[in-house]
N, C-alpha and C positions, 0 to 999 in steps of 0.2 A: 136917786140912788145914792145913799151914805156912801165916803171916802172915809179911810183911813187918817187919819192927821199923826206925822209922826211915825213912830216905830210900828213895825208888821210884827206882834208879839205873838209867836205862833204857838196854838198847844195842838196834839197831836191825840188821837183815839187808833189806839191800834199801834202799838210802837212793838212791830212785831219785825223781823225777816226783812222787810223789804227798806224797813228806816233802819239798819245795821248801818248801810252803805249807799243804798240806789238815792233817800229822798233827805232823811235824816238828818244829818248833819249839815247840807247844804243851807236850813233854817238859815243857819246862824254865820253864815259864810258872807251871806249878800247886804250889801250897806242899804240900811234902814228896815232889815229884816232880822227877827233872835225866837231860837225857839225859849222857851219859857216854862214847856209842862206837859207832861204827859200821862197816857193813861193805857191801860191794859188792865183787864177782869182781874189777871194772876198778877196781886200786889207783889210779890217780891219778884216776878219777874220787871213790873213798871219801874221798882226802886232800882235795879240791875241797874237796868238802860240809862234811867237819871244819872245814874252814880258814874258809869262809864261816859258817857257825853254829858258832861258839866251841865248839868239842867238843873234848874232851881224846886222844881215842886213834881209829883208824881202824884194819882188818883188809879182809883180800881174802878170808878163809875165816871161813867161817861159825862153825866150830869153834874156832878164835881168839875169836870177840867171846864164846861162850858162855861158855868158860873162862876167861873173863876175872873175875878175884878181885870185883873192883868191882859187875860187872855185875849185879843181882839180877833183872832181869826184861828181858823179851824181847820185842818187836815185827817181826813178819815184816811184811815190804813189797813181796813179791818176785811173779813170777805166781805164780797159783795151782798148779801143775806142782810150784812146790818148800815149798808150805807145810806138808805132811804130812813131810815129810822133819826139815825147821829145826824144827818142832812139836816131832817125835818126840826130837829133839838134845835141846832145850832141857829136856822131860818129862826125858829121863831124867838130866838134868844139876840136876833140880829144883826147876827155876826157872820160875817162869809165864812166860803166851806171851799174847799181844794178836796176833791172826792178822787179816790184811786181809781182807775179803770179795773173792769167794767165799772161803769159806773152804776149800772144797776144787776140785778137779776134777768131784768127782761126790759122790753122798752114801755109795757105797760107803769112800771114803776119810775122807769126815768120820765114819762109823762106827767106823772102827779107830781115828780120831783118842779120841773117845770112851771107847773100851775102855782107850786108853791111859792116859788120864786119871784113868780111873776104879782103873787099878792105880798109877799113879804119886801120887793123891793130889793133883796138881797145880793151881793154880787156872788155867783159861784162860778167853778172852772173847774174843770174832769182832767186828770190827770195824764192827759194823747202824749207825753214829754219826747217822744220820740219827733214831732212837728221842729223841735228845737236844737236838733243834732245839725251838725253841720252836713253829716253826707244825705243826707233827705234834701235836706233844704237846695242841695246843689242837684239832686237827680230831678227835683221838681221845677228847678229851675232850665236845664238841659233840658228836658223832656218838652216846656211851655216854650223851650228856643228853638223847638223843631230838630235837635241835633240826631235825631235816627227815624224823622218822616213823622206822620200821619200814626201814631196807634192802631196796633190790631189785637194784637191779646195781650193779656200778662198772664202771666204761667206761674202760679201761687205751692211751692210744695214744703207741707212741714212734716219731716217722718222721724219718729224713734222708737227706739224698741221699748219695749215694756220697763226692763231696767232699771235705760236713760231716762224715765219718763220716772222715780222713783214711785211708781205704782205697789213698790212692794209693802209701803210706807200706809196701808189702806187706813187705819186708822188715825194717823195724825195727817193727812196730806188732806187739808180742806180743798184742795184744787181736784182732788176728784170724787167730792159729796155733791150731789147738782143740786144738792137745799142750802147748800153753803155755796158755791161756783156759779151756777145760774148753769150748769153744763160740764164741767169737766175741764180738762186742759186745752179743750177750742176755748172754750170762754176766757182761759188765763192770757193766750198767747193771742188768737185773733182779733183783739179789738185794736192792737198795736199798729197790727197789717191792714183790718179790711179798714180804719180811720185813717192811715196814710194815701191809700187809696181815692177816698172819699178829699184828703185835703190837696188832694193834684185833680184828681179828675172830677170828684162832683159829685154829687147824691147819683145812686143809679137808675135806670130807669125801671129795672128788671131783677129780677134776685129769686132765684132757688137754691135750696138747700135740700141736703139730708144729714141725718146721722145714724150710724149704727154702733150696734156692740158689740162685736165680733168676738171678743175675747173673752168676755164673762168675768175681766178680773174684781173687777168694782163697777156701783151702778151707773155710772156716766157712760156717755157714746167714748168709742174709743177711732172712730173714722168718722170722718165730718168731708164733706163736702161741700162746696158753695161757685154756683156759676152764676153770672153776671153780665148784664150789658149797660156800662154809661153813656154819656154822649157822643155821637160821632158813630157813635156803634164796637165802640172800643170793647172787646170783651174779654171778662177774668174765669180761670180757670185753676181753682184751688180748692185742693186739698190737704188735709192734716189727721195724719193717723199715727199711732202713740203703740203700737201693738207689730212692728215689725223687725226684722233680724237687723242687730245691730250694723252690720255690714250695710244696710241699704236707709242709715242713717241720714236724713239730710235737706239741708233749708236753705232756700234758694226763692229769691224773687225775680222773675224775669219777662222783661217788658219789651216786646218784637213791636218795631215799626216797618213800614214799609223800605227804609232803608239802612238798617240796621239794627243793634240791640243791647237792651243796657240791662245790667244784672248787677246784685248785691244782696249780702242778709242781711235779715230783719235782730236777729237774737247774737250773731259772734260779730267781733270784731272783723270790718271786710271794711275790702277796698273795691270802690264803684267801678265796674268793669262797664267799656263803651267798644262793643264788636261794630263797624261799619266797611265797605268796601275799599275806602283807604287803613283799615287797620285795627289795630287793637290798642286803647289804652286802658288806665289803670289809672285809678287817682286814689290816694291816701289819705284816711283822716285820724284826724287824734278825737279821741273820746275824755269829756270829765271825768274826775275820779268820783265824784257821786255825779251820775248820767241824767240828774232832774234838775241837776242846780241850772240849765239852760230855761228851763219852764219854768221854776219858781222863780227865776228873776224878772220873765216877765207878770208870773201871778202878781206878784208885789207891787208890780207897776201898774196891776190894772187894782188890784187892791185901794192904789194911793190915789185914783185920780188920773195915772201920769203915764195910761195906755189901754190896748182895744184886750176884750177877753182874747186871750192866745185859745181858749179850746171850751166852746159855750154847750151848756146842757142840752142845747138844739142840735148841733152840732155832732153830739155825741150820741144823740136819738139816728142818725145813720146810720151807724154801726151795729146797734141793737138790734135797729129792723132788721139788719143783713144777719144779725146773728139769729134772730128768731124765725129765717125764713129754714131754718134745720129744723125747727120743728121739737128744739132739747128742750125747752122747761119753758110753759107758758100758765106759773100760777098769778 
């Protein structure tokens, strides 16, 4: 498997929303890492984004930024509908790929992505970046220390109202087309949560799902469901529905052991809460100002030679299964 030698010269497909601030700019933050070039279909919007973050070149096709001499590595940003596509470009163009979560539409297609890899030789890595925050990596840590017993369940709830959920947006909100989303706004938000999951406790052994529409605003499910059993018998119990009164708003992960209980969210700034019989504590953490620069410093690392995949295409086939055991979109 090819190494990188030298600078991580990133170009970017899809420099839309989420490289504003989440992924963007970080490129060029990290030493031996610069972004270089971007692309998006609506050329004056690609020329915007070049022109406001000091980037040297911009493209409206995807196959421009690939071919581009400079370019040695690839970050799709786009829905998920075209990341098996831009993947497959870049694969056989032999240049690694940093693909946004989902990583696919379904796990049928992150399985070819897979296969493809696995014949191209290519290094790829799915963008879990939350694996890389610090209050994860300490609840994963506390949890493997035994500090609240033995696991019994975790209690998974993500609610908003219609709204909060900008549903009123049907037209422009690709996150609730499920030909674009793979599903809706489960597919946006849960891969975040059931992949955190999967990187503490482990592929599961068990997984149902459902989805419904309740609301009829648009055509995705707008209540999702998802119960679970991993190892030990540990079992999750989550749900996410996007269709309720603002008032009973609310996200919350919460993981009961035998002797106590540890809770925090997935989506606002929170501080790790640890309920036990001696007590209550509260630990604090500070967040990056772009929240991926922890992951793409290791993507670079494993880019160069100089580290292990932080979040592999295998890896990421976990979360699919768990998302496609609802039963939303299985073309």
């Amino acid at each position: 498997m090819e190494t990188i030698r030298g600078t991580v010269n990133w170009g970017i497909i899809g420099c839309g929303d989420v490289c504003e601030v989440k992924s963007g700019p970080a490129f060029s933050k990290i030493e031996g890492s610069k972004l270089v070039a971007v692309m998006r279909r609506d050329a004056t919007k690609a020329k915007d984004y070049a022109a406001r973050h000091g980037v040297a070149r911009y493209y409206d096709q995807a196959h421009q930024l690939i071919d581009d001499e400079e370019v040695n590595a690839i970050y799709i940003a786009t829905p998920p509908a075209f990341h098996e596509a831009y993947a497959l470009m870049a694969m056989q163009a032999g240049k690694p790929v940093y693909i946004e979560k989902p990583v696919s539409t379904n796990s049928a297609a992150c399985q070819r992505l897979i296969e493809a890899r696995q014949q191209s030789q290519t290094r790829v890595t799915v963008a879990h970046y939350r694996r890389g925050l610090s209050l994860f990596k300490k609840a994963k840590a506390l949890l493997l220390e035994g500090v609240i017993g033995p696991i019994r369940l975790i209690r998974m709830t993500t609610l908003q109202s219609a709204a909060g959920s900008n549903t009123a947006q049907v037209e422009d909100n690709w996150r609730i087309n499920p030909t674009l989303s793979g599903g809706g706004l489960f597919h946006d938000l849960a891969p975040h949560q059931l992949d955190i999951l999967y990187w503490i406790f482990g592929a599961p052994r068990e997984v149902r799902g459902r989805a419904l529409n309740q609301s009829g605003l648009y055509q995705a499910p707008d209540m999702t469901t998802v119960e679970a059993v991993f190892a030990h018998s540990v079992c999750l119990s989550g749900v996410w529905a996007f269709n309720v009164g603002a008032s009973a708003a609310e996200e919350q992960c919460e993981i009961i052991g035998a002797r106590g209980t540890l809770r925090f969210s997935f989506f606002k700034k929170s501080d790790l809460i640890i309920d036990t019989d001696s007590g209550t504590q509260r630990l604090a953490f500070t967040y990056p100002e772009n929240i991926q620069h922890p992951m793409i410093a290791e993507v670079v690392k494993f880019f160069k030679g100089e580290g292990p995949n932080p979040c592999s295409l295998e890896e990421a086939l976990v979360s699919m299964n768990m998302m496609d055991s609802t039963g939303v979109f299985n073309g």
